[in-house]
C-alpha positions in Angstrom: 95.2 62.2 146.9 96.9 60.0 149.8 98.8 57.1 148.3 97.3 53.7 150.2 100.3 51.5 151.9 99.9 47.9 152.6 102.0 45.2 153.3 104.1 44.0 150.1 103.3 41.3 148.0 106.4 40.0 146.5 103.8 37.2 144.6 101.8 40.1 143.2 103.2 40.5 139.0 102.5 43.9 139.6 105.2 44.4 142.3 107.4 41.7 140.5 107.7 44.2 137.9 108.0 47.4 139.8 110.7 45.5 142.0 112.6 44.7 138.6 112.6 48.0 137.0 114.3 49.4 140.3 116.7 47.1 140.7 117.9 46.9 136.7 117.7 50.9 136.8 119.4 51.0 140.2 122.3 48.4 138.7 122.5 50.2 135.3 123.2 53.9 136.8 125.4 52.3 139.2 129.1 51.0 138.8 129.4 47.0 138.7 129.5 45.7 142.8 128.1 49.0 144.1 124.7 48.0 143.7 123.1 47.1 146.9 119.2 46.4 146.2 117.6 43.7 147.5 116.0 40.9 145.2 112.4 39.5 145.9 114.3 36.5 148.4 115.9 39.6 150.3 112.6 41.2 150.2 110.9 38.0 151.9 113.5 37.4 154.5 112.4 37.5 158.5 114.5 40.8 159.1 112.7 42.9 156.5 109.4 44.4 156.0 108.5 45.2 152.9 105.5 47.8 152.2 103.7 49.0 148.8 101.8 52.3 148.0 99.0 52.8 145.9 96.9 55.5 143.8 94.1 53.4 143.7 94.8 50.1 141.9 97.8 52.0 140.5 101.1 50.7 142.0 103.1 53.9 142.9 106.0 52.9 145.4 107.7 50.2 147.2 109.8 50.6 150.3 110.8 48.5 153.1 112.7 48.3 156.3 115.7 45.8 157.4 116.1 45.5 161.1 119.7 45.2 161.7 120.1 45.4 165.6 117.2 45.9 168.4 118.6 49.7 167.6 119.6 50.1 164.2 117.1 49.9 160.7 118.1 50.2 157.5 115.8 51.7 154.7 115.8 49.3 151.8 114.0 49.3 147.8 112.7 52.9 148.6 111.4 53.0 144.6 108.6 55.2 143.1 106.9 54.9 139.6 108.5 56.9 137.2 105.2 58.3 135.7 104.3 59.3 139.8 107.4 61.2 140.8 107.0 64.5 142.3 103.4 63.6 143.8 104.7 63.4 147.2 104.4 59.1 147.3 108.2 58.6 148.2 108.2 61.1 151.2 104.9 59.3 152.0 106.9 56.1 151.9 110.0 57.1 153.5 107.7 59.0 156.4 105.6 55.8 157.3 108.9 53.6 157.2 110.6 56.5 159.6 106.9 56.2 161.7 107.0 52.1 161.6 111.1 52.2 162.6 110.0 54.5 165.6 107.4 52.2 166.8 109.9 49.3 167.0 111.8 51.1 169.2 114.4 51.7 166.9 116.6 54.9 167.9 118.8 54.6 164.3 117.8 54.6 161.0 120.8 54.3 158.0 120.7 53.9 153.8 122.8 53.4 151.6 122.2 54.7 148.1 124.0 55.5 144.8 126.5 58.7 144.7 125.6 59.5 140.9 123.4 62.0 139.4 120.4 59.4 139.0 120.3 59.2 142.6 119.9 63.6 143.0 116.4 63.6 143.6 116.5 60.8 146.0 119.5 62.3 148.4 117.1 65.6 148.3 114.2 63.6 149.5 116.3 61.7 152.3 118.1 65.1 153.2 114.7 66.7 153.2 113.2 64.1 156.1 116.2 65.0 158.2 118.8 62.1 157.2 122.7 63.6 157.1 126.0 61.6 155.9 127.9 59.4 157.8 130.3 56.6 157.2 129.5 53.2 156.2 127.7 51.0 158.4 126.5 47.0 159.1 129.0 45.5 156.4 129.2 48.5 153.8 132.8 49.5 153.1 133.8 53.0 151.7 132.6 53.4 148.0 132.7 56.4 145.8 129.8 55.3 144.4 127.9 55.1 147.4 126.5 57.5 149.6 125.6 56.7 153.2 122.9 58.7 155.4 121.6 58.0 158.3 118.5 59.2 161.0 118.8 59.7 164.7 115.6 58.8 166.0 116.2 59.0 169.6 115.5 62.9 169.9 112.8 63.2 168.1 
């Protein structure tokens, strides 16, 4: 079954509480001021669109997508339901961000995420859709608890 996007509700208690388990589980596998997940007011700011996928009126994913030059994106609150993983709905996500970052011209597209076993399956998803490492970017300094990937869109 193909998992539904639509534009994020960040009024909608349903994503409320999907947005709250990722960032409490992001913060609680992560050391103290690595965490970089963006709350519901970064979630609603002009510089970010924020998407949702469904399996019906089952709420499976969230992702979004931070503009941070006329170049550069950043992928932001990439987060699947636990009880969905391994159904394909994050690389569903993470393609139709990569497709939505290519139609606005962007020719970059960077994450940051956590370095620690928790975040395995996600650095396997990103490394599977073509991202590689590369240094801290836009603000991030060097972390050991962060990992740092990023997309060239131009070529492709």
């Amino acid at each position: 079954m193909t998992m539904q996007i639509r534009p994020g509700d960040t009024f909608d208690p349903r994503v409320v509480a999907l947005l709250d388990h990722h960032v409490t589980a992001a913060r609680a596998q992560t050391a103290p001021g690595s965490a970089h997940a963006l709350d519901l007011a970064g979630l609603r700011a002009s510089d970010v669109a924020f998407w949702t996928g469904w399996d019906g009126e089952t709420l499976v994913a969230t992702g979004a997508l931070k503009t941070l030059s006329a170049t550069h994106g950043e992928v932001k609150s990439m987060h699947t339901l636990q009880t969905t993983r391994r159904r394909g709905f994050g690389g569903e996500m993470l393609r139709h961000i990569i497709s939505e970052a290519r139609a606005r011209g962007l020719t970059r597209l960077s994450l940051e995420t956590g370095s620690w076993d928790y975040f395995k399956p996600a650095h396997a998803l990103y490394q599977a859709h073509g991202f590689v490492l590369c240094g801290p970017f836009e603000g991030y300094v060097e972390d050991r608890n962060s990992l740092f990937l990023t997309l060239d869109l131009s070529g492709r």
